[in-house]
Every structure is written in structure tokens, then in C-alpha cells.
C-alpha positions in Angstrom: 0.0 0.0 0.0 1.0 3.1 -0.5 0.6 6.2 1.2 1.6 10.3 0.8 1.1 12.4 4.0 2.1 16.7 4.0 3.0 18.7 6.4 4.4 22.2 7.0 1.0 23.9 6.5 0.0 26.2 8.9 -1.5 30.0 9.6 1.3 33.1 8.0 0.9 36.8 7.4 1.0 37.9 4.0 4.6 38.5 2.5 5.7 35.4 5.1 7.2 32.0 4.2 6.2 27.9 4.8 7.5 25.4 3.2 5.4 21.7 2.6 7.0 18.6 2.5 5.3 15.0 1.6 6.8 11.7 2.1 5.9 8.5 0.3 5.9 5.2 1.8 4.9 1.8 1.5 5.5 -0.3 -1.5 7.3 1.5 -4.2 9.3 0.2 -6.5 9.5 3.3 -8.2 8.4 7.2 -8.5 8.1 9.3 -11.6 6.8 12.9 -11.0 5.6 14.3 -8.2 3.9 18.0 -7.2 1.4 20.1 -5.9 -1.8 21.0 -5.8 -4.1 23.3 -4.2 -7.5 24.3 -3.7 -9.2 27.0 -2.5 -12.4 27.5 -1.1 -15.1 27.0 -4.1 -12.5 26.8 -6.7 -11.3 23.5 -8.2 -8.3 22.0 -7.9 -5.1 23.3 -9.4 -1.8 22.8 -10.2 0.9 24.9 -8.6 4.1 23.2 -9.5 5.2 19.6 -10.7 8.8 18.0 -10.6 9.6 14.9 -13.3 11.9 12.0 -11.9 14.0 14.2 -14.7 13.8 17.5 -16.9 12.9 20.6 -16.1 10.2 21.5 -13.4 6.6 23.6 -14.3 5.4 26.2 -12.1 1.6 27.4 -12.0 1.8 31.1 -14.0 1.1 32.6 -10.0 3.7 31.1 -7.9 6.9 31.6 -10.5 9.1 33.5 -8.9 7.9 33.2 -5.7 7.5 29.1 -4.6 10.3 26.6 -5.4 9.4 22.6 -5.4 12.0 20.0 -4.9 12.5 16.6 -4.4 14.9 14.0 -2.2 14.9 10.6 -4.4 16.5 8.9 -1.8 14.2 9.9 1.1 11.2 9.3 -1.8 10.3 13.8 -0.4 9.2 16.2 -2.2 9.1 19.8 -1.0 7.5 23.6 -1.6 9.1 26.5 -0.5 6.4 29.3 -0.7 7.6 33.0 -0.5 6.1 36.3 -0.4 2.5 34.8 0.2 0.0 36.6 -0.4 -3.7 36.0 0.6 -4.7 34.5 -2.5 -2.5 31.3 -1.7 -5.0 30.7 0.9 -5.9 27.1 -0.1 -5.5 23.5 1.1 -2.4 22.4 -0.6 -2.2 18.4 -1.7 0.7 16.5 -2.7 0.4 14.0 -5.7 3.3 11.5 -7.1 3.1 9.1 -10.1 4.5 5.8 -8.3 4.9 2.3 -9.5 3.6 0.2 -6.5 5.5 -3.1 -6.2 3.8 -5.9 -7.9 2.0 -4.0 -10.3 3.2 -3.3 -13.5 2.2 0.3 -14.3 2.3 3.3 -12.6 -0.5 5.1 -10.9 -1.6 8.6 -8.9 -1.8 8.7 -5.7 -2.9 12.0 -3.4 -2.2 13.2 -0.1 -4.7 14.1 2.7 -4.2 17.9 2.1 -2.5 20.9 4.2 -3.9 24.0 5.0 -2.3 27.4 4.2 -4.1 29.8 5.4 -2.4 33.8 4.3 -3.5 36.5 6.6 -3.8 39.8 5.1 
């Protein structure tokens, strides 16, 4: 079984700093991208940054420039470093990775429970 669980979220002023991390455990044989997503209240789902096992990262056109993800293969992490927040990153943040469970032969999504960032004006 697999499983992806965030933390770091938490209550900042605007122009402040968190940053997320999400570890994956359980059976993995093997992890190909991995990223965030957030949602905010009555608004779907949305990317904010995605990291490839290789290549170049993709940021959401609002956080470039501002939040930087990156990952630890070894410790199967991946991480968002979120400066200058502003309100509008008020959201719960979720943590995806595309991971090849062992005994299965293809790879597959799997989600985190969420974070809450919550950006104080």
C-alpha cells in the first residue's frame, strides 16, 4: 500500500514563508513525477508546481518567482518553499506522485490528505 502524508501547512501573514514537505511510503518500486496542488475555497483543484523524476520543473503562472518545489529521491520527499505569500495562496495544498507500487506493472496517482495554508492579510 501506498501512502503520501504533507505537512508544514499552517497560519502566516501575508509576505511570510512555509514550506510543505510530503513523504511517500509503502510499496514503491519506483516514482516518476511528483507535485502540488491546491484548492481554495469554491474553486477546483489546481496545479501549482510539478517536478519529473528528470527534466525541467513547471510552475503554475502565479507562484513563479515566488515558490520553489523540490525533491529528495533517496528519502522518496518532495518539497514547496512558498515566499512572499499573499492572501490569494490561501488554499489546502495536496501532494500527488506518479509511483509504481510493487507488484504492479504500471504506474498510478496517488494524493495526499491535504494541508492547510491559510495567508492572513
Amino acid at each position: 500500500q501506498v501512502q503520501l502524508v504533507e505537512s508544514g501547512g499552517g497560519l502566516v501573514q501575508a509576505g511570510g514563508s512555509l514550506t510543505l514537505a510530503c513523504a511517500a511510503s509503502g510499496t514503491i518500486s519506483g516514482i516518476a513525477a511528483m507535485g502540488w496542488y491546491r484548492q481554495a475555497p469554491g474553486k477546483q483543484r489546481a496545479l501549482v508546481a510539478r517536478i519529473p523524476s528528470g527534466g525541467s520543473t513547471n510552475y503554475a503562472d502565479d507562484v513563479k518567482g515566488r515558490f520553489t518545489i523540490s525533491r529528495d529521491a533517496a528519502k522518496r520527499m518532495v518539497y514547496l518553499q512558498m515566499n512572499n505569500l499573499q492572501p490569494e495562496d490561501t488554499a489546502v495544498y495536496y501532494c500527488t506522485a506518479n509511483i509504481l507500487s510493487t507488484g504492479t506493472n504500471r504506474f498510478a496517482d496517488y494524493w495526499g490528505q491535504g494541508t492547510q495554508v491559510t495567508v492572513s492579510s
